[in-house]
Backbone bond lengths (Angstrom), bond angles and torsions (degrees), N, CA, C in turn:
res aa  C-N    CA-C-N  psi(-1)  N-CA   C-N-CA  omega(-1)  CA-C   N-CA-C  phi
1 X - - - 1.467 - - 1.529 109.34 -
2 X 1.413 119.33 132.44 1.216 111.01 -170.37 2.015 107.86 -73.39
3 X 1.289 101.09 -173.17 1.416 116.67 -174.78 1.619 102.78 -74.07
4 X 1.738 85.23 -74.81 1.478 108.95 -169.87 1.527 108.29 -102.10
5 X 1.429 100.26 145.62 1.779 104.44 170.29 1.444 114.34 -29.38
6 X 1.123 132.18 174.69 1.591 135.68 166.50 1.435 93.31 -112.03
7 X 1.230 151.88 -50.38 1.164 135.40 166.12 1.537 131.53 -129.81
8 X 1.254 134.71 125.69 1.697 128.41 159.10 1.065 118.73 -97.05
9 X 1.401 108.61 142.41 2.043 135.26 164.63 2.224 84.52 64.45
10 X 1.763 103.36 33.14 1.380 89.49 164.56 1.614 118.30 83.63
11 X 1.641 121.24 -9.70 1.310 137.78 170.47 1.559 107.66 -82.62
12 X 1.163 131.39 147.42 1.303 139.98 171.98 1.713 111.43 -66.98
13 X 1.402 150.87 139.54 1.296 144.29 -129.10 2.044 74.99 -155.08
14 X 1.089 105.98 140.06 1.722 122.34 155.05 1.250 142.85 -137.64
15 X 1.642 102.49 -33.78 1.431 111.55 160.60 1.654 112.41 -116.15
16 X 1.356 101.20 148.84 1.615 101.51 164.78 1.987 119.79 -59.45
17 X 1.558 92.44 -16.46 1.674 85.93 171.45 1.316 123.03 -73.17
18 X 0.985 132.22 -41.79 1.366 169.67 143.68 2.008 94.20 -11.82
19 X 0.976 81.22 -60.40 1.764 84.23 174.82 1.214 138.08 -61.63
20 X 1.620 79.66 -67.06 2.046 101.78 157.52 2.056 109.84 -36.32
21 X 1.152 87.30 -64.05 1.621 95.62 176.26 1.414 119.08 -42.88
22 X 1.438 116.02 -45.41 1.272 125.83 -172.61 1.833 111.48 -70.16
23 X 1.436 97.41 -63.11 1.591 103.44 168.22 1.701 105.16 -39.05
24 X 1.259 122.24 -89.15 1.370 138.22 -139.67 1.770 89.73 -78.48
25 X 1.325 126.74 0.51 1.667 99.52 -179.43 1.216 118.53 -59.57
26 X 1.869 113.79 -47.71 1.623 122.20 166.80 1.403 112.48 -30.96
27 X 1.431 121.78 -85.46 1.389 115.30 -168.96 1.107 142.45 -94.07
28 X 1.562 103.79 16.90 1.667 119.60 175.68 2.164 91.57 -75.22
29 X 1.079 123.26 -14.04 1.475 97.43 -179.18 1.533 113.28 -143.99
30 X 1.803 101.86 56.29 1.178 139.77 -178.08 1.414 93.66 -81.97
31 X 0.963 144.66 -79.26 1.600 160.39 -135.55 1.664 102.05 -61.99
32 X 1.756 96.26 -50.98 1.298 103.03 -167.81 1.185 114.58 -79.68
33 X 1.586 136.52 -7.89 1.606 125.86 -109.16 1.363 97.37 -140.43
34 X 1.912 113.46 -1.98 1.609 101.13 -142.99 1.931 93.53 -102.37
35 X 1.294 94.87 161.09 1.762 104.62 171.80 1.076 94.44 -95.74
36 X 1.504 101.14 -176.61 1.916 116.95 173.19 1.503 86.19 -134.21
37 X 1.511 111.01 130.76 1.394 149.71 158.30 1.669 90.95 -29.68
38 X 1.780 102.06 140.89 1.914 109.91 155.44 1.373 110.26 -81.65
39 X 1.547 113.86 88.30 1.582 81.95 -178.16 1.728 90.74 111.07
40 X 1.676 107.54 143.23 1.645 114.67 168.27 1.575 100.29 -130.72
41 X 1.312 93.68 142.72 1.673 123.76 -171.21 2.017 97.35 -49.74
42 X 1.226 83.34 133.49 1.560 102.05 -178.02 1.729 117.48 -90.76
43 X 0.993 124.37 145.63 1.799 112.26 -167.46 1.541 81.63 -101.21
44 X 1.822 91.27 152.77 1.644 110.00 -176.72 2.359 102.17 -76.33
45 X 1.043 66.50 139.72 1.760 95.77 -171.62 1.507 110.33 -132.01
46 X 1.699 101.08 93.05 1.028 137.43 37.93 1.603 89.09 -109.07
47 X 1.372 100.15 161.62 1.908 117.17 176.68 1.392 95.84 -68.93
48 X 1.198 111.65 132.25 1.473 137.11 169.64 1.844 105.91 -49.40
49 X 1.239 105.87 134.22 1.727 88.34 -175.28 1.654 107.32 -108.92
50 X 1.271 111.44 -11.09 1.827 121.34 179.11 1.849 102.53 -151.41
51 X 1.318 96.50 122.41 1.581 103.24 166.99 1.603 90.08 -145.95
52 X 1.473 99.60 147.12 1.506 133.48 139.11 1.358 127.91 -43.34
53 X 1.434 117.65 132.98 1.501 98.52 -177.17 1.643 112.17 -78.21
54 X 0.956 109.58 171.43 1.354 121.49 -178.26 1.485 122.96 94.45
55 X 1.189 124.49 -163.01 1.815 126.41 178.15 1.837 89.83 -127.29
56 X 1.434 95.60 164.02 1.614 119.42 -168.09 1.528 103.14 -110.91
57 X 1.607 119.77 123.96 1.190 111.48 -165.00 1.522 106.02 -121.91
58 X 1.721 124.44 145.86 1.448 111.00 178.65 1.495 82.58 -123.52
59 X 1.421 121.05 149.60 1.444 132.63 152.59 1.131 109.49 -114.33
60 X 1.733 84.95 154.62 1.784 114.30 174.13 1.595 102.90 -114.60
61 X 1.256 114.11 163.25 1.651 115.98 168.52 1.566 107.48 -126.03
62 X 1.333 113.58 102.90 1.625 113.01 173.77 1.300 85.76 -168.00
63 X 1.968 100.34 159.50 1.354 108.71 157.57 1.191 114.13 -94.44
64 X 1.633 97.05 115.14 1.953 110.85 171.12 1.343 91.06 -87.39
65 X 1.504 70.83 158.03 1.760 108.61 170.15 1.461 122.27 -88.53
66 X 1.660 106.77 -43.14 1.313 128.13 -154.10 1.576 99.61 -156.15
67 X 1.694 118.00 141.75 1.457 104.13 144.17 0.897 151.50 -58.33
68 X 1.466 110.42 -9.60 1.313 107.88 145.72 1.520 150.99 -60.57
69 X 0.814 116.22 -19.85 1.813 161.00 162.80 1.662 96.85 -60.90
70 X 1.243 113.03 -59.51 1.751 95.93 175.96 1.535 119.19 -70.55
71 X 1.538 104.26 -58.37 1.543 102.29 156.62 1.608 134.09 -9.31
72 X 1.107 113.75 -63.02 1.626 139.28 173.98 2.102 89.43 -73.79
73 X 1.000 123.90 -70.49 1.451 105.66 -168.20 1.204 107.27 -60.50
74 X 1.191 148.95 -49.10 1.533 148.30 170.03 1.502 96.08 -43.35
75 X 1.176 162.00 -66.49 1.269 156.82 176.78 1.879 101.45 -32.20
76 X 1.216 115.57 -26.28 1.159 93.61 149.50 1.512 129.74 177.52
77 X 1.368 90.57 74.96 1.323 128.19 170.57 1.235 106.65 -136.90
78 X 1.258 118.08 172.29 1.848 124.51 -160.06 2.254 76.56 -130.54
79 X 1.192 98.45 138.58 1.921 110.42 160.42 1.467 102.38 -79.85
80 X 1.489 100.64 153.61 1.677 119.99 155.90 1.177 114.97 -84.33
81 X 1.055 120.96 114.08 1.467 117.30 177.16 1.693 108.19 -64.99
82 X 1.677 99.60 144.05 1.097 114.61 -179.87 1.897 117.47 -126.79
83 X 1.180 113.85 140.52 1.474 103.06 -178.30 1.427 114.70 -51.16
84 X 1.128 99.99 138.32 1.567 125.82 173.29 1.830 107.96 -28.85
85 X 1.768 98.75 122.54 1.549 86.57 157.33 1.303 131.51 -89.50
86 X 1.379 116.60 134.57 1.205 121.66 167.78 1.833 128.65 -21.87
87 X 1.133 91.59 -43.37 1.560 119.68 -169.05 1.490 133.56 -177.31
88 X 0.959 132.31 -154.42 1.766 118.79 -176.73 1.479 97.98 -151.94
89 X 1.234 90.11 80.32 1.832 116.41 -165.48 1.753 103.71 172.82
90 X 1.664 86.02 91.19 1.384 110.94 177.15 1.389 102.79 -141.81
91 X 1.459 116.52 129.72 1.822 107.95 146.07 1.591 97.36 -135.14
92 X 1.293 85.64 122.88 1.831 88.81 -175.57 1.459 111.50 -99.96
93 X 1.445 116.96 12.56 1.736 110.85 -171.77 1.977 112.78 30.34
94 X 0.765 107.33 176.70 1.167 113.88 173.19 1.714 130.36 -4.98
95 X 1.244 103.95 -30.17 1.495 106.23 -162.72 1.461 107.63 -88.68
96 X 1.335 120.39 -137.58 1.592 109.06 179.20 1.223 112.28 -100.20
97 X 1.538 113.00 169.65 1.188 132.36 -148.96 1.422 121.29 -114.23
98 X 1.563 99.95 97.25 1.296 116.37 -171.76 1.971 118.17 75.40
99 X 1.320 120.17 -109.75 1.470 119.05 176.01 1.580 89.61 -104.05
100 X 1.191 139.47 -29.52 1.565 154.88 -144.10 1.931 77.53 -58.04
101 X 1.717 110.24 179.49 1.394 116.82 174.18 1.843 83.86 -120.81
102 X 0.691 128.63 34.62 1.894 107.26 -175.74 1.247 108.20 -146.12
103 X 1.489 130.21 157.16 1.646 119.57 -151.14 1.512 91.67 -121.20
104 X 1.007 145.04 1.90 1.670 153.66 -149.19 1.419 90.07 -153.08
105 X 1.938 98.62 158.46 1.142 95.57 139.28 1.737 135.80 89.44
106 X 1.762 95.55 -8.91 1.439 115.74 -154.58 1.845 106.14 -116.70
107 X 1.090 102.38 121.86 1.316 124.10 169.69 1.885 114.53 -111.15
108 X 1.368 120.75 123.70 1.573 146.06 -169.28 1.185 103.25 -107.42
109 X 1.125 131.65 147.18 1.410 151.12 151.45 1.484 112.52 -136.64
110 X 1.892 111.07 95.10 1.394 121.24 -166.46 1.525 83.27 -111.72
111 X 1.585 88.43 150.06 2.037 120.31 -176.97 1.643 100.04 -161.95
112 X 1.240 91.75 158.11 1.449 107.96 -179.82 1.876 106.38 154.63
113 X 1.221 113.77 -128.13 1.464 125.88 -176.04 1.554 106.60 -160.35
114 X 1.614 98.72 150.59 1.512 122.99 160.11 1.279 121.05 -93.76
115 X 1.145 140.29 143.07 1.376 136.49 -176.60 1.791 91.53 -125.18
116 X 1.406 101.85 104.87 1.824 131.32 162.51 1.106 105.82 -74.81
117 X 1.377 127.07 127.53 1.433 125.23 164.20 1.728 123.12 -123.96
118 X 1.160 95.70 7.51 1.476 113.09 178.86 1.146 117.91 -143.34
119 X 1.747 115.89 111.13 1.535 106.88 161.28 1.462 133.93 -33.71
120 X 1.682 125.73 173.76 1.156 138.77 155.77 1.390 111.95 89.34
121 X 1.340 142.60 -166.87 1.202 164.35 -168.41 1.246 102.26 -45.01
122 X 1.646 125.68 121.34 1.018 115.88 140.47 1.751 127.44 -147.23
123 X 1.582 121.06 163.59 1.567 104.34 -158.16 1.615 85.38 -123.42
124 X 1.458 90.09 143.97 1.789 104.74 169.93 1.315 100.88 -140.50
125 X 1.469 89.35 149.03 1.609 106.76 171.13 1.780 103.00 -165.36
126 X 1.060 111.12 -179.87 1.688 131.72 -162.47 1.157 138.74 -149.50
127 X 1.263 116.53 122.36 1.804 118.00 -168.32 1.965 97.96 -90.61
128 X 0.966 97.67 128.21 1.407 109.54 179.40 1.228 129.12 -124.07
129 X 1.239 149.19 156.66 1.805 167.23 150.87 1.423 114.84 -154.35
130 X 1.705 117.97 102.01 1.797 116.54 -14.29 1.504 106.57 -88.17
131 X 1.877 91.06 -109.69 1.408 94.29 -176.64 1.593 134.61 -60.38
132 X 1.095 121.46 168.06 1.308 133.06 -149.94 1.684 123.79 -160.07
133 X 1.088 121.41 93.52 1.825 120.64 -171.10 1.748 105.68 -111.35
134 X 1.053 118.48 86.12 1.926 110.23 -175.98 1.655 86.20 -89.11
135 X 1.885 111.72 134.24 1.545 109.65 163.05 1.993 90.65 -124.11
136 X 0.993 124.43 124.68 1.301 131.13 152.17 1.647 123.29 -92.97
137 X 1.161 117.81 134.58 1.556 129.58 -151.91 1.535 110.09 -5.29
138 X 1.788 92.00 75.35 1.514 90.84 159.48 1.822 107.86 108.09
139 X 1.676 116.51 -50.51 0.564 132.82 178.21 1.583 157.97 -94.72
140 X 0.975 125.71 76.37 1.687 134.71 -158.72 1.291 110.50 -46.03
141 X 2.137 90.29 115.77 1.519 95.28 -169.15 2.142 101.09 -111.15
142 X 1.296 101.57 0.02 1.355 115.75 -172.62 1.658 112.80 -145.80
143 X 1.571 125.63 116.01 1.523 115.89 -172.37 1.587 88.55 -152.31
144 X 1.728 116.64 98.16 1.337 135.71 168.00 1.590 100.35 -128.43
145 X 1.888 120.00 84.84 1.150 110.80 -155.71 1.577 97.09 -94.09
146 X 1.345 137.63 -5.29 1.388 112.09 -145.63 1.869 96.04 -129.24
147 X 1.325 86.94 -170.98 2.106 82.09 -169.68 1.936 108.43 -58.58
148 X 1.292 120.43 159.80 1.092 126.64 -176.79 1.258 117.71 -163.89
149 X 1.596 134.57 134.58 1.682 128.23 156.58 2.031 93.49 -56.81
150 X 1.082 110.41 178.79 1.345 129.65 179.72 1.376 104.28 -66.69
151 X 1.529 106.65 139.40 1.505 116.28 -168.83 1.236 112.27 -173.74
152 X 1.677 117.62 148.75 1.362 114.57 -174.90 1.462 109.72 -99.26
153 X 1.257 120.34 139.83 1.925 120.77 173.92 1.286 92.98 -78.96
154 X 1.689 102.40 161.42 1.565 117.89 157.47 0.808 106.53 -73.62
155 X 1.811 97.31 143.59 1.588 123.54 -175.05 1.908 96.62 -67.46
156 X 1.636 97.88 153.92 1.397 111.34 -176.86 1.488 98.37 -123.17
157 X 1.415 126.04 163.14 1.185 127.11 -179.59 1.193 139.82 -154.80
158 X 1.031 135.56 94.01 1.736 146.23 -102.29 1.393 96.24 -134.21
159 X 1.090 138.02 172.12 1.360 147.81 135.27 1.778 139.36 -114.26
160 X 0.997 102.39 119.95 1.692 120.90 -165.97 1.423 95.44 -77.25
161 X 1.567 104.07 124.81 1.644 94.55 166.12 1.090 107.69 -134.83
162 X 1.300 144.61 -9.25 1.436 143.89 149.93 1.778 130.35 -92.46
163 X 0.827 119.25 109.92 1.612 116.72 -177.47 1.353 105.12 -55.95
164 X 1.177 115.29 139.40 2.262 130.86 149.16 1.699 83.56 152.32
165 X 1.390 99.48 -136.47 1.220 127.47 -123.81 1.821 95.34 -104.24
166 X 0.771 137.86 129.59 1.831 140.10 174.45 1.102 122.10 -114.53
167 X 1.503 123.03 117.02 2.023 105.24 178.61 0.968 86.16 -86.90
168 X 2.279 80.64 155.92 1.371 134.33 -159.50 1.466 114.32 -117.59
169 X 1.238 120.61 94.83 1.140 114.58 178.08 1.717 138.86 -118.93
170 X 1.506 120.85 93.44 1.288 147.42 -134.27 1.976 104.01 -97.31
171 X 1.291 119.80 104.97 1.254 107.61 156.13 1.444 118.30 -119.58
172 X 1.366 122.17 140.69 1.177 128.36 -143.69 1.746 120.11 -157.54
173 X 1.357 123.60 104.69 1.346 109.91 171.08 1.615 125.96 -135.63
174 X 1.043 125.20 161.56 1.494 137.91 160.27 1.121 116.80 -81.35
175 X 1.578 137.19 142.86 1.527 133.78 141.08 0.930 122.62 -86.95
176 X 1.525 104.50 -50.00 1.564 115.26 -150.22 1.506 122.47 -153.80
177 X 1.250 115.01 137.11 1.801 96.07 -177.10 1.637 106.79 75.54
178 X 1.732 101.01 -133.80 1.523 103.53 -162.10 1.967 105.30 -108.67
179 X 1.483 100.84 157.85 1.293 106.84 177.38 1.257 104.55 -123.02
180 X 1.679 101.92 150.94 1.941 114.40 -177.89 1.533 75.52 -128.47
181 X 1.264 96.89 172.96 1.563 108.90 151.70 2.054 100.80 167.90
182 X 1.436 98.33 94.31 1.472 128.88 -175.70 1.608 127.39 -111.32
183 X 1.167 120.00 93.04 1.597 118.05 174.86 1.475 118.85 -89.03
184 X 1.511 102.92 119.47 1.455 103.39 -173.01 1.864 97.56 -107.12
185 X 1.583 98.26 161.20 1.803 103.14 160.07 1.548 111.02 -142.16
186 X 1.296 98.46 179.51 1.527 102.07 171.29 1.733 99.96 -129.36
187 X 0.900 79.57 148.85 1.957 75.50 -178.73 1.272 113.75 -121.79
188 X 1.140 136.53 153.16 1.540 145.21 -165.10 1.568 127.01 -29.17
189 X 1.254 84.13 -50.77 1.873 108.41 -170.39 2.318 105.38 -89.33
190 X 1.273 92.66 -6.82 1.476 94.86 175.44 1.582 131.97 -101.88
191 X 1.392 107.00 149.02 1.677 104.06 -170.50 1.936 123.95 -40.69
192 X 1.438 94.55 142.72 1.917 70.76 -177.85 1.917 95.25 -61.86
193 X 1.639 104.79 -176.29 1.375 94.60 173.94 1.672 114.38 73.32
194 X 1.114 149.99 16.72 1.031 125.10 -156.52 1.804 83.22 -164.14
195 X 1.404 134.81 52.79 1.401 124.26 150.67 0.923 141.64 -47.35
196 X 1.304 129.06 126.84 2.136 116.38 -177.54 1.753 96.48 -123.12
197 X 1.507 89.63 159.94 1.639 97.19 -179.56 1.964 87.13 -79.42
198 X 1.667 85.91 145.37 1.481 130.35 176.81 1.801 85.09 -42.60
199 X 1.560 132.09 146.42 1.225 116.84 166.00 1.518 108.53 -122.59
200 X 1.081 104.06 167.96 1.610 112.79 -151.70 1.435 113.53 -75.70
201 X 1.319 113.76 0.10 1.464 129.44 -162.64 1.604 102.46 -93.49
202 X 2.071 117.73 -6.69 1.207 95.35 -163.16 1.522 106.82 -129.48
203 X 2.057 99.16 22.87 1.164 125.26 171.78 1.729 121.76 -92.44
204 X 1.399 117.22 123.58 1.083 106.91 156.57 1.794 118.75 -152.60
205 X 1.633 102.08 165.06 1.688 106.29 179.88 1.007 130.51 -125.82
């Protein structure tokens, strides 16, 4: 049985360093790396009393440049609605993009809510292909707006002071090739170093 994989994300794999490196590049320089939020995320008022799981998605079809670029086209254009994402933890390589049917070309406008259940400290950041705008109640915890291969933003770091529910507000596109689009956190009570993607259980719309 070999050591190391023979290949990840579809690349050929040879040494176990090579790996190590690959895993741990993200959060080996978590500790050092993080901003502090303008401003901490505001809880939705009034608390939502029934949501659906998942986030609510509208698409656009153009090649953006920037999120900003959808922003300005949504001002006036209407989205296609697309089925609900599961979560905000997708890498679709090549194929299509996100719930969307088209592999190019794709501009998102995701909303809905976070459900916080623990005060105090917390850090977000996001693996992306391309751009990428996460605002949680109010507040921008992720801003990688323009084209990109896959890449992690600096962690941001906010403080939670009321428990429930937080709007979620997601801008997001593809050009070309492959799409990621992953929100990770660290939450209060967890090791520094040690980010997990956001899980889908604490989304709803």
């Amino acid at each position: 049985m070999p050591l190391v994989p023979t290949s990840i994300f579809g690349k050929p794999v040879k040494t176990l360093a090579f790996v190590v490196a690959l895993l741990a590049g993200f959060v080996a320089g978590l500790p050092n790396n993080r901003a502090a939020a303008e401003g901490n995320p505001v809880v939705a008022s009034p608390q939502p009393a029934s949501l659906k799981p998942g986030l609510k998605v509208g698409y656009y079809v153009r090649l953006f440049k920037t999120v900003e670029e959808i922003q300005d086209w949504a001002k006036y254009k209407d989205a296609f609605p697309g089925e609900p994402l599961h979560s905000l933890d997708y890498r679709s390589g090549i194929d299509t993009v996100l719930t969307s049917s088209m592999e190019d070309g794709v501009g998102a406008h995701i909303t809905g809510f976070i459900r916080i259940d623990e005060a105090g400290t917390y850090a977000f950041a996001a693996q992306s292909n391309d751009g990428l705008s996460v605002d949680i109640g109010g507040t921008r915890v992720v801003y990688d707006p323009d084209v990109h291969a896959d890449r992690y933003s600096q962690p941001v770091e906010v403080e939670i002071k009321t428990v429930g529910w937080y709007p979620v507000n997601v801008w997001y596109f593809e050009r070309k090739n492959t799409s990621t689009l992953r929100l990770y956190w660290l939450k209060p009570d967890e090791e520094e170093g040690s980010m997990t993607i956001v899980p889908k259980e604490v989304f709803g719309h």
